[in-house]
C-alpha positions as CSV (number, residue, x, y, z in Angstrom):
1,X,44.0,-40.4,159.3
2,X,47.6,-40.3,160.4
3,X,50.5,-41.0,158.8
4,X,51.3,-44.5,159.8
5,X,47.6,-45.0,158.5
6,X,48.0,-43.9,155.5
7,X,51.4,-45.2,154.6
8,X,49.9,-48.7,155.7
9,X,46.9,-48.2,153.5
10,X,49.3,-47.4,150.5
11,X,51.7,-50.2,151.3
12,X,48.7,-52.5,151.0
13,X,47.3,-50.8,148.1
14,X,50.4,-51.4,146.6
15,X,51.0,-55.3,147.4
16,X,47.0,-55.6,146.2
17,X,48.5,-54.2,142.8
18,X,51.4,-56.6,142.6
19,X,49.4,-59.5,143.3
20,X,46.2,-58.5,140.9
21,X,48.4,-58.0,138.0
22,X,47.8,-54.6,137.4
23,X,50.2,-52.3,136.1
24,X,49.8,-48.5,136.5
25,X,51.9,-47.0,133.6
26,X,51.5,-43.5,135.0
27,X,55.2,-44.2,136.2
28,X,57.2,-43.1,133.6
29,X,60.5,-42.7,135.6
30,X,62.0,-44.3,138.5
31,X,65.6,-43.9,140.5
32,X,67.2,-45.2,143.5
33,X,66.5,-41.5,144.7
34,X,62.6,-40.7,143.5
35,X,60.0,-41.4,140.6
36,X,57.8,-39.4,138.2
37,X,54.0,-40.0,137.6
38,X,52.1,-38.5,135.0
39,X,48.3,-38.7,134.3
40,X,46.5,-37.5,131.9
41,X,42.9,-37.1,131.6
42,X,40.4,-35.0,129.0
43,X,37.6,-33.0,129.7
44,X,34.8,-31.3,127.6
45,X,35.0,-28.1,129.9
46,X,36.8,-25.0,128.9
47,X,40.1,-25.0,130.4
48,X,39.4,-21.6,131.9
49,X,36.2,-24.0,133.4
50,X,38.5,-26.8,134.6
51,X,41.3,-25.0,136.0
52,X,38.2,-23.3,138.1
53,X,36.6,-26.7,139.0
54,X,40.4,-27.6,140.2
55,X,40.6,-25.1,142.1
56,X,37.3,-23.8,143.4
57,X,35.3,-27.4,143.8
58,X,38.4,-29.2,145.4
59,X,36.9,-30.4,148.2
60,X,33.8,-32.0,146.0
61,X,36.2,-33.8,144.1
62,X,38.9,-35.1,146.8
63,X,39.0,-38.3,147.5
64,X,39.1,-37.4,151.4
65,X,39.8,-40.8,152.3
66,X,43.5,-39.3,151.2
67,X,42.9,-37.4,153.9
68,X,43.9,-37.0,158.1
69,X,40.4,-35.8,158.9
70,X,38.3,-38.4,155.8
71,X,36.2,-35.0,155.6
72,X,36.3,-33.4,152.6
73,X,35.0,-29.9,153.7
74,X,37.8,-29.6,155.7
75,X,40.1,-29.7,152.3
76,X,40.8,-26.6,150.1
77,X,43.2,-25.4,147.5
78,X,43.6,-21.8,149.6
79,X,44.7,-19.3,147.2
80,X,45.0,-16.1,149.3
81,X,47.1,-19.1,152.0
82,X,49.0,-20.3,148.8
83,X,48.5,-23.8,150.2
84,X,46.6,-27.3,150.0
85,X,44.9,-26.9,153.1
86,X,43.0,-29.3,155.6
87,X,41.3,-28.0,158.9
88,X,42.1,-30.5,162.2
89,X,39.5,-30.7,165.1
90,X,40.6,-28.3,167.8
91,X,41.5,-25.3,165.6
92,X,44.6,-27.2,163.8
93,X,45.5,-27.6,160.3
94,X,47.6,-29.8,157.9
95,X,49.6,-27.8,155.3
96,X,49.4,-30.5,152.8
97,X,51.3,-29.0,149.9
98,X,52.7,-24.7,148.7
99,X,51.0,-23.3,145.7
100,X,53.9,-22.2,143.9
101,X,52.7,-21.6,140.8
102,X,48.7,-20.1,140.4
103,X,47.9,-19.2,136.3
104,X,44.2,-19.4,136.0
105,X,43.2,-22.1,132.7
106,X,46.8,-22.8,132.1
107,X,48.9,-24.1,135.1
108,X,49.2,-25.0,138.9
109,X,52.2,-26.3,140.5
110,X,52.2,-27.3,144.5
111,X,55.2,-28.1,145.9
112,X,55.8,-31.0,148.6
113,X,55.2,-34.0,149.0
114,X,51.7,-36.2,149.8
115,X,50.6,-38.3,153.1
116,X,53.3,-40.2,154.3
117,X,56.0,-38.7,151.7
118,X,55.5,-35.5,153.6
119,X,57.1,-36.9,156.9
120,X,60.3,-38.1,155.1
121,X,61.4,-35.1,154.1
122,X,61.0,-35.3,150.4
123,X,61.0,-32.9,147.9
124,X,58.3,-32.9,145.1
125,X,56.2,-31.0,142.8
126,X,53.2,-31.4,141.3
127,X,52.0,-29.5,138.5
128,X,49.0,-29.8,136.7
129,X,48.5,-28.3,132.8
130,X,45.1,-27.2,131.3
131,X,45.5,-27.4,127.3
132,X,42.7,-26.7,124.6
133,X,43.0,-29.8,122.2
134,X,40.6,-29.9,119.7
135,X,37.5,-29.3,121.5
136,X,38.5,-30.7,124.6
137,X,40.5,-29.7,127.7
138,X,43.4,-31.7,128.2
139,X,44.4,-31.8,131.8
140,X,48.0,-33.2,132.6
141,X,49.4,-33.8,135.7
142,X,53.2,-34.5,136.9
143,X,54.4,-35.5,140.3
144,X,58.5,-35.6,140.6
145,X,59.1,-36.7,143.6
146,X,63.0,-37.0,145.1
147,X,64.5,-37.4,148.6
148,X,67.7,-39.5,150.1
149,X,68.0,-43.4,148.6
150,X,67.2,-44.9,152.0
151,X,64.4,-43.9,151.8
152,X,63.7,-46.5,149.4
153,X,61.0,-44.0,147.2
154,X,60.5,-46.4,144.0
155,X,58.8,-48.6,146.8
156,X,55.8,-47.0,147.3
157,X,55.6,-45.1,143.6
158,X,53.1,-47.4,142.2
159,X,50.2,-46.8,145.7
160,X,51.0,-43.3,144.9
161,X,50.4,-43.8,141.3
162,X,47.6,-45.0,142.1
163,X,46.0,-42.5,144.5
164,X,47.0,-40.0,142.2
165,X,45.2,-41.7,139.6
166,X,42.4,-42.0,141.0
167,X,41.9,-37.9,142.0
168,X,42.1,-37.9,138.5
169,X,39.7,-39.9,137.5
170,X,37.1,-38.2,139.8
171,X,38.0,-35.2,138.7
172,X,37.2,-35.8,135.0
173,X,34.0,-37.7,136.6
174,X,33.5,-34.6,138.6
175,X,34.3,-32.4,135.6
176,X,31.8,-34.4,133.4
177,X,28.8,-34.7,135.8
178,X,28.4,-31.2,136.4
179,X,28.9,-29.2,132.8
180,X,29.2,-25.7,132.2
């Protein structure tokens, strides 16, 4: 998928939004100059178990449709690359976002931004947290994202919101589905 693809498929995501009513609250900060999301989700697994299914089973869990290729075995959280990886037909490859941060069951943070945020030049981090609670595995992630105001960013927060939100949920489907 390309990027005018995708930013038309989150523009309309987001006007389907508007006009259904429905809210996605996972915005918990917006400025003329970016927006923060946070989601998140509990999971039975360890979080030794989870960060692993993050990691490991990306590509089973992926909503490739959020993707250039719509292939998910051509996605993959490359460790020894340090990046969000997607293979391209012909030997190329889409650098989706840097691992900056790799602590096994605790913490992950890529940095960059998503589809059609990474062709305006924004600057944005994603971390997501792995926390015992109880007997559960709370799994927390935050997306600031930040570039120039004319780039009008609060715009299209909410269809990010919402693609975000829905790795998320099929993730803790993924996580749930297939138990230690």
């Amino acid at each position: 998928m390309n990027s005018k693809s995708l930013l038309t498929r989150l523009a309309l995501i987001g006007v389907a939004c508007l006009l259904s009513g429905r809210s996605f609250a996972d915005v918990t900060q917006s400025y003329e100059d970016g927006f923060v999301i946070t989601i998140v989700r509990t999971t039975t697994l360890s979080p030794d178990k989870a960060y692993s299914r993050f990691v490991d089973d990306f590509a089973s869990w992926y909503d490739a449709s959020h993707s250039y290729t719509e292939d998910a075995k051509n996605l993959s959280l490359d460790l020894e690359k340090q990046c969000m990886l997607e293979k391209l037909p012909g030997g190329g490859f889409v650098r989706h976002m840097e691992i900056a941060i790799h602590q096994p069951g605790v913490m992950l943070r890529l940095t960059g931004g998503l589809g059609p945020l990474q062709r305006r030049g924004v600057s944005g981090a994603l971390t997501v947290n792995f926390r015992k609670v109880d007997e559960k595995t709370e799994v927390a992630m935050s997306y600031y994202v930040c570039g120039a105001k004319f780039l009008q960013l609060p715009m299209i927060a909410e269809p990010v919101d919402q693609v975000l939100t829905g790795q998320m949920d099929r993730f803790k489907t993924f996580c749930e589905s297939s138990p230690e």
